[in-house]
N, C-alpha and C positions, 0 to 999 in steps of 0.2 A: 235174587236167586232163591232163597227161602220162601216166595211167594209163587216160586216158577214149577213148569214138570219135572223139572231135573229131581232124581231121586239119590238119596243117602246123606253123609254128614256134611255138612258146611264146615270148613276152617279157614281162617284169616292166619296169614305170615306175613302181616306187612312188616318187614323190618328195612328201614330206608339205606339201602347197602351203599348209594352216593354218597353217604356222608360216613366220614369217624372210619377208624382202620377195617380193614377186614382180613384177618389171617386165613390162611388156608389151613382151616383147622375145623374140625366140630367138640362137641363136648366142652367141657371148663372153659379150654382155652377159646373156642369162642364165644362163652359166654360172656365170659369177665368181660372181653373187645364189645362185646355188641351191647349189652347193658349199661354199661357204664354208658356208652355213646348215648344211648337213647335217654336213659337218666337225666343227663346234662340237657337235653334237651326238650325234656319235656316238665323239668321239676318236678319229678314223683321221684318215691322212696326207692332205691336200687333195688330193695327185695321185692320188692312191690312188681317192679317190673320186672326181674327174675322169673317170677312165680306165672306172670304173666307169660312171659317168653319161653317158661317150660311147658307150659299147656300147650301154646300150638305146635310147640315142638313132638310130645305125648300125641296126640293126632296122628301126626306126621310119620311117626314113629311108629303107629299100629299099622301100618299097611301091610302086615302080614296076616292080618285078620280080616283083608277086605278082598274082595274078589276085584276090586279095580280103582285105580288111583288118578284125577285127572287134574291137573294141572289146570287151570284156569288165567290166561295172561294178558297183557296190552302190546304194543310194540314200541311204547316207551323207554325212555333208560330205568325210569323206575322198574318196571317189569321187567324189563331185560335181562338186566343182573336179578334180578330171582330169579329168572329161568334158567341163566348158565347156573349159578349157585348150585339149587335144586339139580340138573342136570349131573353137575359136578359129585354131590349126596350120592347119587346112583350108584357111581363108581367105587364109594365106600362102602356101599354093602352088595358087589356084587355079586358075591360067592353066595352069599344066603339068596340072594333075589330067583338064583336059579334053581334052588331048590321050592321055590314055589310058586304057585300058579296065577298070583297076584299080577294084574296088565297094569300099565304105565300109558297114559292117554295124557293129550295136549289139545287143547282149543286156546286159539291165541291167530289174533287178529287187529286190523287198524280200528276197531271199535272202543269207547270206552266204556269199560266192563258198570260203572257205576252210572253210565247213562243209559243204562237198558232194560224197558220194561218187561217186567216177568215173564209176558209170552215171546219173548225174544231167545231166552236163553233155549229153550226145547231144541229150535231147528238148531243150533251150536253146538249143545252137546249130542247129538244127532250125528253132524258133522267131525266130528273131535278125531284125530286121529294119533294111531298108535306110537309112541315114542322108541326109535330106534336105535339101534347100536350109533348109526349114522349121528343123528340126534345128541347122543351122550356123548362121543369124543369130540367131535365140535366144540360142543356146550362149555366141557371141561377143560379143556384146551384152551378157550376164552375168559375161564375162569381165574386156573392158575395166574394167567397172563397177569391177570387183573390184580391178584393178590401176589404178586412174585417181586413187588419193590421196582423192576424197570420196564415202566411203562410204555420203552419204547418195544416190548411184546407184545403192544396192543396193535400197531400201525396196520400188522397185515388183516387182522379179522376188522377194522376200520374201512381199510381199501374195498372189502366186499367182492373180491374178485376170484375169492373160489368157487367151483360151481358147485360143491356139494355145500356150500354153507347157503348159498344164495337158493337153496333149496329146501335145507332143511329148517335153515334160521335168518327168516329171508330181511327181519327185521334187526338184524343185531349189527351189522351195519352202522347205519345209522347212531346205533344207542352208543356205541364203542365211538364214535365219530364225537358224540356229544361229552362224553367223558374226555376226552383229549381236549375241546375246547373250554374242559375247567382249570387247564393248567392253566398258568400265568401266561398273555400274548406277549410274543415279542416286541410290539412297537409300543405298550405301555404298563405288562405287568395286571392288567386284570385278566379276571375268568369271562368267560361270556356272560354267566349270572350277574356277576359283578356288572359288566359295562352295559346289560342293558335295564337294570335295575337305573343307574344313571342318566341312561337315555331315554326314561322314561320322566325323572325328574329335572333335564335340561329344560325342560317344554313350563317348568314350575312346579312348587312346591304339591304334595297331594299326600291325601290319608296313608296310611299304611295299607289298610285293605284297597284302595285306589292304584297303590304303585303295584302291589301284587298282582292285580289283575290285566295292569296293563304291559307287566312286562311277561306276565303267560301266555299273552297272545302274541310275544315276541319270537316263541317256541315253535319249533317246525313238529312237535308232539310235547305236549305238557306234560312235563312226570311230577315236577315239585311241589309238591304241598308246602302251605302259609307257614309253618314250624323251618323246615329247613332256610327258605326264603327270610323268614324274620332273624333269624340265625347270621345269614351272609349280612343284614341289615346294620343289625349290634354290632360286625366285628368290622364293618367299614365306618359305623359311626363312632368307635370308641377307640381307630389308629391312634398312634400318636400323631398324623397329619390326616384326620380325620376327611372322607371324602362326599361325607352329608352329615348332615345334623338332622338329631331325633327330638322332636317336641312332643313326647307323648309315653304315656306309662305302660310298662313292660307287664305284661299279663301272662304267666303259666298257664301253657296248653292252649295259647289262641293269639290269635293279632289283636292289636290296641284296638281297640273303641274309640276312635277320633283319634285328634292331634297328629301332626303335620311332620312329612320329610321334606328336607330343604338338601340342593346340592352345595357343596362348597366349591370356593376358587379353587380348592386344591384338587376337588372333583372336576371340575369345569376341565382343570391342567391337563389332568391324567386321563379324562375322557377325548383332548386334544391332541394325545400324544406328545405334549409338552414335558410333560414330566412319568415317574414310573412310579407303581402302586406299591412295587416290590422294593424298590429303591429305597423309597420314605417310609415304608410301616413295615418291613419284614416280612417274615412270615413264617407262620407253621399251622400247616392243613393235611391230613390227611383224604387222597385219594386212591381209596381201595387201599393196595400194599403198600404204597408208596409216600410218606412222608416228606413234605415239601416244609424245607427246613434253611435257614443258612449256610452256603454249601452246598446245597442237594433242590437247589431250582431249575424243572427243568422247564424250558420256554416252548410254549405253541404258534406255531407259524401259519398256521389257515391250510398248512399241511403234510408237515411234520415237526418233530418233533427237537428241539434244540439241549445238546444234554448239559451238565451240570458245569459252569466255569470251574477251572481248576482253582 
């Protein structure tokens, strides 16, 4: 994009909203939520990333100094949830937005934005269009949902059967579908990450960059970057009834360099529906608001959603 027509500031917000809690909140309280997460995950210093994470936020924040703000997105779950997110933002500073003359623009498509050579970008933001009131209550509405703890407020923007969202957020569908399939399945307790990370390694053992790749192409749209992916890897190889075994060294901020993932019998089980993931290794995982805790599991069925045993 920086090499493209597109004219004014470039900023980066990737903050991966799939993983680690997300309050409905901005300021402190979501920083503390969202640094720590990425901390943990990338091994860098919390201030470190702080300081990182107030910069693009500073950008973000000057839109009253710009004559126009556009959004740039994919129709992945990663992008997804930035958009409700974002969306959502709108709504916190409505009253000032209307006192000024700053536009709110969207370009967001089944493209992906980092496979596109520079003369691509021009006819899209060309194309880009004005972000609506329509747009923002949707958005936000899908938001909340996502950060409100019961996730069974996710089911109706899943269904995709309203006509103004199939219009205005014609990709969120989808994204909200694929969120629901990271709870735990009913006939064995994994996520979809989870089981097809396994089903990649049923076929035999393969590098770590190998299983990544090949369980991306398991995706009906790829949002997950090798960090979160190595992440679900660590915490199925280190259960206490572990469901692969990791032969190879753990690198901050990238996937191994060689060495081998193997499934276990206990993988094998649990990928058979023999046994449950949740059964034998617990759990606690944050998705979005919702803390999947003992207690508090709720089961995904292929199409809704199963709530917490008393």
């Amino acid at each position: 994009m920086e090499l493209s027509s597109v004219p004014g500031t470039l900023s980066a917000w990737p903050d991966v909203l799939h993983d680690g809690p997300t309050p409905l909140a901005t300021g402190e309280e979501w920083l503390r939520a969202r640094v720590g997460q990425l901390a943990s995950m990338t091994d860098q210093d919390v201030e470190r990333v702080r300081e990182q994470y107030r910069a693009s936020d500073a950008v973000l924040e000057s839109w009253r100094d710009r004559d126009e703000v556009v959004f740039w997105l994919e129709h992945d779950l990663f992008d997804q949830l930035l958009l409700i997110r974002h969306l959502w933002w709108l709504t916190t500073n409505a009253a000032d937005r209307a006192r000024h003359a700053t536009r709110f623009s969207l370009v967001c498509g089944s493209d992906y934005i980092g496979m596109l050579k520079p003369e691509q970008f021009g006819p899209r933001f060309e194309a880009r269009q004005a972000i609506t009131a329509e747009h923002i209550t949707i958005g936000a509405a899908a938001w909340e949902a996502y950060c409100s703890g019961d996730p069974v407020r996710l089911l109706p923007f899943a269904a995709g059967e309203d006509t103004a969202q199939q219009r205005y957020l014609p990709y969120l569908a989808a994204a909200v579908r694929r969120v629901l399939e990271e709870f735990p399945a009913a006939s064995n307790g994994l996520a979809r990450s989870e089981r097809q990370i396994l089903e990649v390694l049923a076929d035999g053992p393969r590098t770590p960059e190998q299983t990544f790749i090949a369980a991306s192409r398991l995706e009906d749209a790829i949002y997950m970057g090798d960090l979160s992916f190595w992440e679900i890897v660590k915490s199925m190889g280190a259960a206490p009834h572990p469901l692969l075994a990791i032969d190879a060294e753990d690198r901050p901020d990238r996937l191994p360099e060689g060495g081998t993932l193997t499934i276990t019998g206990t993988g094998r089980a649990v990928l058979a529906n023999r046994a449950d993931h949740v059964a034998l290794n617990g759990i606690s995982r944050w998705l979005g608001g919702t803390l999947l805790a003992p207690g508090r599991v709720w089961r995904w069925t292929g199409s809704s959603l199963l709530p917490p045993s008393p």
